[in-house]
N, C-alpha and C positions, 0 to 999 in steps of 0.2 A: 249410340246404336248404329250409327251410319257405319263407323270402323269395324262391329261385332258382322255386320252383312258383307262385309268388303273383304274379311277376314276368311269368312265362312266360303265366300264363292271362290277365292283363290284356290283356300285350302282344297276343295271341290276340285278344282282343273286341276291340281297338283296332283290329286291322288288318280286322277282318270289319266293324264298322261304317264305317272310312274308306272301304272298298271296296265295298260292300253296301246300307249304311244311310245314317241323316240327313247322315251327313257323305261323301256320293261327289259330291254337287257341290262341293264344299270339292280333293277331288282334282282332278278332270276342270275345276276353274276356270270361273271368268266373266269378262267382258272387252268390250272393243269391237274389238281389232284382230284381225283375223284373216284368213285366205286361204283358200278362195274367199269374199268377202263384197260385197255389194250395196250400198253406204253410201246412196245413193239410195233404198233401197229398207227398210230396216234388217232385212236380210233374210242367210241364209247358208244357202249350198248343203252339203248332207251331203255330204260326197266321197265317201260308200262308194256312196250309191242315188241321192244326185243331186235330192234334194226338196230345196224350201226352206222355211228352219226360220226364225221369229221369232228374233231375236236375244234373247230373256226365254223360252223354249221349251226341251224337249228337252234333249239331254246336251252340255257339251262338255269341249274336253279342251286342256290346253297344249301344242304340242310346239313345240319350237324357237325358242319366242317368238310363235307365230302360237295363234291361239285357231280349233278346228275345232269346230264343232257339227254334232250329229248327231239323227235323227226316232226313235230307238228304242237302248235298250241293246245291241240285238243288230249293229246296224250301230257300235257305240262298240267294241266287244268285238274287231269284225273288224280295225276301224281299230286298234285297239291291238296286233294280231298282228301287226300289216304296214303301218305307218305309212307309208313311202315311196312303195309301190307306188299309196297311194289316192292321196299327195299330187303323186305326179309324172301321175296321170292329171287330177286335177282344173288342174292346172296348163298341161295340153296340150287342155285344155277352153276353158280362161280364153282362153288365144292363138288359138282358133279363131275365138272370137265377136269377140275384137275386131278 
């Protein structure tokens, strides 16, 4: 039982730093492709507020294959509740300007 609790508490600090600490950019990824992004410009628009972020700035996050970055944890957090909902608006963003 001693290994089951010594197990359980790493696992604990493991998932609080991956998620929390030194290693949440190690989660949320780096990259260069991703959608909404400016290659022009080497720039990417947060889908949740719509700023643009340096592409070496801020949070981002894998989904799908595509790399989203975001201006703040709290706008990464929202994106993570509700992934489609930013990705199909930033998408209906993309088709207007062009």
């Amino acid at each position: 039982m001693e290994g089951l609790g010594s197990l359980i508490l790493f696992a604990l600090f493991f998932y609080l730093m991956m998620r929390f600490g030194c290693g949440a950019h190690m989660v949320h990824g780096h990259g260069d492709h991703a959608e909404p992004h400016r290659p022009d410009q080497g720039m990417f628009i947060d889908p949740v507020c719509g700023k643009e972020i340096d592409s070496d700035k801020g949070y981002g996050v894998m989904h799908k294959g595509n790399l989203y970055r975001f201006c703040s944890r709290e706008c990464l957090n929202q994106f993570d509740e509700q992934p489609m909902l930013f990705i199909n608006k930033a998408k209906k963003e993309i088709h207007h300007e062009s």
